[in-house]
N, C-alpha and C positions, 0 to 999 in steps of 0.2 A: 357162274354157278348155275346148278340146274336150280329150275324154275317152276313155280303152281305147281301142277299136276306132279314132272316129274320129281318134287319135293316131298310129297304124300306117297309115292312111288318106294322112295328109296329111306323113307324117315325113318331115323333111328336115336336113341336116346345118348347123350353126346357130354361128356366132362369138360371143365374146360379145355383140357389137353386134347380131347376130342374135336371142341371145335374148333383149335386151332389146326388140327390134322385137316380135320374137315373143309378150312379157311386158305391152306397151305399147297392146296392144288393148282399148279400156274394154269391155267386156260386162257389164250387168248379170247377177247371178245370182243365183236365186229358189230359196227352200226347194221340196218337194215339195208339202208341203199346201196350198201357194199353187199350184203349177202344176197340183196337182187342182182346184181352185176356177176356174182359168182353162178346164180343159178343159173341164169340164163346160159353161162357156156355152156352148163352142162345140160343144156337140152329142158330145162325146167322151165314153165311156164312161170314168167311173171307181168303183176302192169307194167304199162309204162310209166315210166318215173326218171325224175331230175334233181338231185339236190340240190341246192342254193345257200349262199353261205348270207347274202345280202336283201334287200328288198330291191335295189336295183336287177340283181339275178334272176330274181321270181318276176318280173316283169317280166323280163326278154324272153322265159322260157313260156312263161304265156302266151306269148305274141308269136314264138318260132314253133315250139313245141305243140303247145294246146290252144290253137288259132279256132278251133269249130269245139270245143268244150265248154259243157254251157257250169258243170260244177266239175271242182276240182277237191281230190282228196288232199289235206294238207298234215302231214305229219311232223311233229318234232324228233330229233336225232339223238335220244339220250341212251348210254348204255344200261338200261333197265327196266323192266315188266313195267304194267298198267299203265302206259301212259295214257290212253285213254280217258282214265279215272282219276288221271292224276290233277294238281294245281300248281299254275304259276306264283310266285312269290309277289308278283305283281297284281297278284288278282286272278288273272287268265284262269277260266276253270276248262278243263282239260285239253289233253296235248295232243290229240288227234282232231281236225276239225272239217266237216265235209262245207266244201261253202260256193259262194258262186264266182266263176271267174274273174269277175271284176272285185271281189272280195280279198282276195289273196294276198295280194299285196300288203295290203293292212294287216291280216293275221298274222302272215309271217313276221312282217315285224314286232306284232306283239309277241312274239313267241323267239325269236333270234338275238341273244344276247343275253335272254333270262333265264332263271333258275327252274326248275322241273323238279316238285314234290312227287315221289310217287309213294304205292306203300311197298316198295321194295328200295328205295333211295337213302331212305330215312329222312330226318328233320333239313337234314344239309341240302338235300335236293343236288341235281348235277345240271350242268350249265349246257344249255342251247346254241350251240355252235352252227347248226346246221338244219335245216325243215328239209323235208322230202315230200313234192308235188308231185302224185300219182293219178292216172286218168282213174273217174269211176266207174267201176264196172256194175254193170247186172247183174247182182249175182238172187240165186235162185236154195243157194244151200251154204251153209258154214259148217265145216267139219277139223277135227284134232288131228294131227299128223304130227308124230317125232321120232327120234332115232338117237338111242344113249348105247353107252357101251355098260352091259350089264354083267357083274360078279357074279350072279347064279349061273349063267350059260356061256359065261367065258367068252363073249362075244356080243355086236352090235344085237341091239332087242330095238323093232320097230312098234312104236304102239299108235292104235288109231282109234277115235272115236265118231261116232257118227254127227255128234254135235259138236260146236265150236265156237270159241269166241271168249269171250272177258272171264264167264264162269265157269270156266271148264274145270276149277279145282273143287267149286262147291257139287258137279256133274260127280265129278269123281268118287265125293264121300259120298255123294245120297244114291247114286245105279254104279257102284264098281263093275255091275258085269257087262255096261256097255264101252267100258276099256277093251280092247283087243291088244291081245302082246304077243308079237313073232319074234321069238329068235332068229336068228340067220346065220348060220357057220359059216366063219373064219376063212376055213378050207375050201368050200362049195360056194361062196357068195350066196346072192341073191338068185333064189331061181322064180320059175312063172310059176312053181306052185306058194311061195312063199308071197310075191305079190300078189296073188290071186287072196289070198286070203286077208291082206290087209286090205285090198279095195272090197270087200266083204265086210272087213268091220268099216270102213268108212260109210259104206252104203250110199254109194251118188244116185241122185234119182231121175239122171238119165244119158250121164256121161258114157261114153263108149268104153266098156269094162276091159278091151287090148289098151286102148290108148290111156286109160288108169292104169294098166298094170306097166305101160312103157314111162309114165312119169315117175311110180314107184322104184322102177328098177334104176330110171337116173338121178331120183332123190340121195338112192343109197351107194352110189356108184361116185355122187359127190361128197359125199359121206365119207369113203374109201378113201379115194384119191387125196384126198386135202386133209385127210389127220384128223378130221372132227372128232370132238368130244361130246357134241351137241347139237343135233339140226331137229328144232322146233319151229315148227309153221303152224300158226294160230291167229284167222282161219284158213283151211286150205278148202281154196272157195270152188263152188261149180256156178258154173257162169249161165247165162239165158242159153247161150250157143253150145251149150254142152260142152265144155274145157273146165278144167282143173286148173285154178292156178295157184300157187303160193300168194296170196295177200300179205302175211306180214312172216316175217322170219328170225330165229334169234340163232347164232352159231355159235360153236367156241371151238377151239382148237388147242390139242395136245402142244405146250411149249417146246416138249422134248425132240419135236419134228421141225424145230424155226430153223434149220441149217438145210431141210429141202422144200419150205416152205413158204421162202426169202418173199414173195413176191406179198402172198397174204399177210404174213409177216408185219411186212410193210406198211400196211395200214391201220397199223394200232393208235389208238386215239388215247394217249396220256393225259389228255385235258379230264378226262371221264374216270380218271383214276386217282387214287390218294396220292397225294404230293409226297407223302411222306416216301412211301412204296416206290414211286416213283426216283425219289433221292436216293433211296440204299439201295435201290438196283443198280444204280450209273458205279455206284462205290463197291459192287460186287457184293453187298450184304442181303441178308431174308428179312423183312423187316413184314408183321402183321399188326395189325390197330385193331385193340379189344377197347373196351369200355369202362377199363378202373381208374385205378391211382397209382400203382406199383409199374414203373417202367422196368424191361428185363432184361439185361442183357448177357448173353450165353453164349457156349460155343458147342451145336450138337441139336440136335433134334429132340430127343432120348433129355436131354437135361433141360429143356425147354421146357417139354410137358412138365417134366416132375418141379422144374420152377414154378410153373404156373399152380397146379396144384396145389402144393406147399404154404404157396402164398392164401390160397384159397382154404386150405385147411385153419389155417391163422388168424383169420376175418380182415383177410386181404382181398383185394380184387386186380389183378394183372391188367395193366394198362393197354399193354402191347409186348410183341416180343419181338427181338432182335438178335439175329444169330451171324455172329461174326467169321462162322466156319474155322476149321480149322488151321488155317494160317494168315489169318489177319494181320496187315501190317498195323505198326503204330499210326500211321495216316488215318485208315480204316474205322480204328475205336476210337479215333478222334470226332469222324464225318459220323461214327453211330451216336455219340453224344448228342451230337450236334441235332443230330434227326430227333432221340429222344429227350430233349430240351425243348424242341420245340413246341412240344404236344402241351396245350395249357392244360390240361385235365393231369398230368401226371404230377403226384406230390412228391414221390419218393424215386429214387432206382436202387434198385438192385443188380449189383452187379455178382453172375456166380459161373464164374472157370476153371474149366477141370483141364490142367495142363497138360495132355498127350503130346502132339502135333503141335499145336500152340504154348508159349512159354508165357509162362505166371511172369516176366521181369518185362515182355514186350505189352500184355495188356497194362501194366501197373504203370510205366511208363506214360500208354497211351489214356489212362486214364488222369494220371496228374496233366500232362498235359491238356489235354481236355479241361479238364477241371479248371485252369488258366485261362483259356482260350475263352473259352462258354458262358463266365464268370455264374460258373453252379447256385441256383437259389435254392433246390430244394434238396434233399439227405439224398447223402449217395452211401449205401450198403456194400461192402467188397468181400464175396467170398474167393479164396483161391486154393490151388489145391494140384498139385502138380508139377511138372518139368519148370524147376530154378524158384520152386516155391519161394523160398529162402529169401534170393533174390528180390523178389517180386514185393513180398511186404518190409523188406528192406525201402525199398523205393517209395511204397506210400507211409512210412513212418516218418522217414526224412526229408518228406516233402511239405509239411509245415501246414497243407491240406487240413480241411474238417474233413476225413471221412472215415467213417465207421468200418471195423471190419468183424469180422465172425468167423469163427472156426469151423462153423460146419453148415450144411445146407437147412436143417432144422433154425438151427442159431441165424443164422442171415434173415429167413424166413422173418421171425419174431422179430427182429432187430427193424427191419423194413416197414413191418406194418406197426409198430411201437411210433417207430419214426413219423410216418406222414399221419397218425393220428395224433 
């Protein structure tokens, strides 16, 4: 998801149904050391860097790699903003550490295998799989560099600032006019006047302003090519030697491109993702993790939101939601139970299908079942309404089941938060 700045950029006042639309955009997202590997092909300057999975690892690369460095930058691998400022669950106060060569070892270890609070993680924190040892550089300036696809100009918007670093979102509220923001058309790409302009808001103070405008042009060129949804660099440093380079980087990528993007693709890091999300994806479901009590499960986008709503109209608060799509088998509403059973915060479900495409006889099935399978502790809600209606509550009447049903999507609504209250 876009991030700091870009989040002041684009903020808008959001329902729940909102944030789940909001919440519902697939964007792949890549560690750092991956989107250093990426840039470099494309012509983009970065450190050098090694990731290490072990403390045995960050030895060797010390010894082979960084033999005449006397400090080394040492980064944690988590997918999400401030690490920096962030804490270990063990104590470790923050997740970027500049330190001396013979240090590193020890860091990394304290940092590899542990939890990473940050304040973009939440309380949960995500787990340290991975540090990234980067040579230090000299640098002489920190500046803001990103590139979103923007709804106002129907196309990529590059925006740069001349400062950079951890506070670039409190930069933003207090001087908004040292933000710079180029559009760039679709049809014409990236030209040298449009570069020219953002190495003008960057303002380097004394990089060679061709060779800023050739990192710019292949900034956005990798931008292009690879489907980005997302390429923020912060800082994007000027070095003693006058160079440019990306220091740190965060990307994401359009899902809807993963059939010619097999290779990026590829290095998606599930560890760094919700297990749950993770489960209903293998099982072909949409499954997003809110913060109530009411689990949801639907079939439809459109009746999602108005689920979640409902519930929230009622002094409910939506757990999660879960979209079975249009032709879910019984398997399917079986492995969705299963996902929403697991969630200990959920008290209630609600279940509410509207039978087009999908038949009221195959979820009612798949939910008795389920309901066996799972051995259900908390009220389950069953609205139905559609192709083999009939059927379908036939099946959970006869099934000897506790569960409640409703006539209508108001009634379920009530029924659900009556329930887990």
């Amino acid at each position: 998801m876009v991030r700091g700045l870009l989040n002041k950029l684009v903020s808008r006042s959001l329902s729940v149904a909102g944030r789940w639309q909001h919440n519902q955009l697939r964007r792949l997202n890549i560690h750092e050391y991956q989107g250093a590997e990426l840039m470099s092909k494309y012509g983009v300057n970065v450190p050098r860097g090694v990731a290490v999975s072990s403390v045995e690892e960050a030895r060797k690369v010390i010894k082979d790699v960084f033999p005449n460095e006397s400090e080394i930058v040492v980064k944690s691998q988590v997918l999400a903003g401030g690490r920096g400022l962030g804490t270990f669950k063990n104590g470790l106060k923050g997740g970027v550490h500049i330190v001396k060569a013979d240090q590193v070892a020890d860091i990394a270890g304290k940092m590899l295998g542990q939890i990473l609070v940050t304040k973009q993680t939440g309380a949960q924190g995500k787990p340290v799989n991975k540090v990234y040892l980067c040579q230090k550089l000299a640098l002489v300036n920190e500046m803001y560099f990103s590139i979103i696809l923007d709804r106002k100009s129907a196309g990529p918007l590059v925006i740069a600032c001349s400062k950079g670093g951890t506070s670039i979102e409190d930069l933003a509220e207090k001087f908004p006019d040292m933000i710079i923001k180029v559009p760039i058309d679709v049809f014409k790409g990236i030209t040298d006047e449009d570069a020219a302009k953002v190495v003008d808001g960057l303002a380097p103070k004394g990089a060679d302003k061709n060779k800023s405008i050739e990192q710019v042009k292949n900034l956005y060129n990798l931008f292009r090519k690879t489907d980005c949804t997302l390429l923020e660099i912060n800082p994007l440093a000027e070095t003693a030697d006058n160079q440019l380079v990306a220091a740190d980087a965060k990307m994401n990528f359009d899902d809807n491109a993963a059939y010619r993007q097999k290779e990026i693709f590829a290095l998606r890091d599930t560890t760094q993702e919700d297990p749950r999300e993770v489960a209903a994806a293998k099982a072909d479901l949409n499954y997003i993790g809110l913060d109530g009590e009411i689990g949801c499960m639907v079939n439809g986008a459109g009746l999602a939101m108005a689920t979640m709503d409902i519930i929230k109209l009622h002094g409910g608060t939506p757990a999660n939601f879960l979209d079975v799509g249009g032709n879910a088998s019984e398997g399917q509403v079986v492995e969705a139970f299963k996902i929403l059973t697991a969630d200990d915060k959920v008290k209630a479900i609600l279940v509410n299908i509207f039978g087009g495409i999908m038949k009221c006889d195959v979820i009612a099935s798949g939910i008795v079942n389920a309901a066996k399978q799972v051995q259900l502790k908390v009220p389950v809600v069953v609205r139905l309404e559609g192709t083999n209606v009939d059927q379908g509550k036939r099946i959970l009447k006869e099934s000897g089941m506790k569960l409640i049903t409703a006539e209508d999507l108001d009634d379920a609504a009530q029924k659900a938060v009556k329930a887990y209250k």
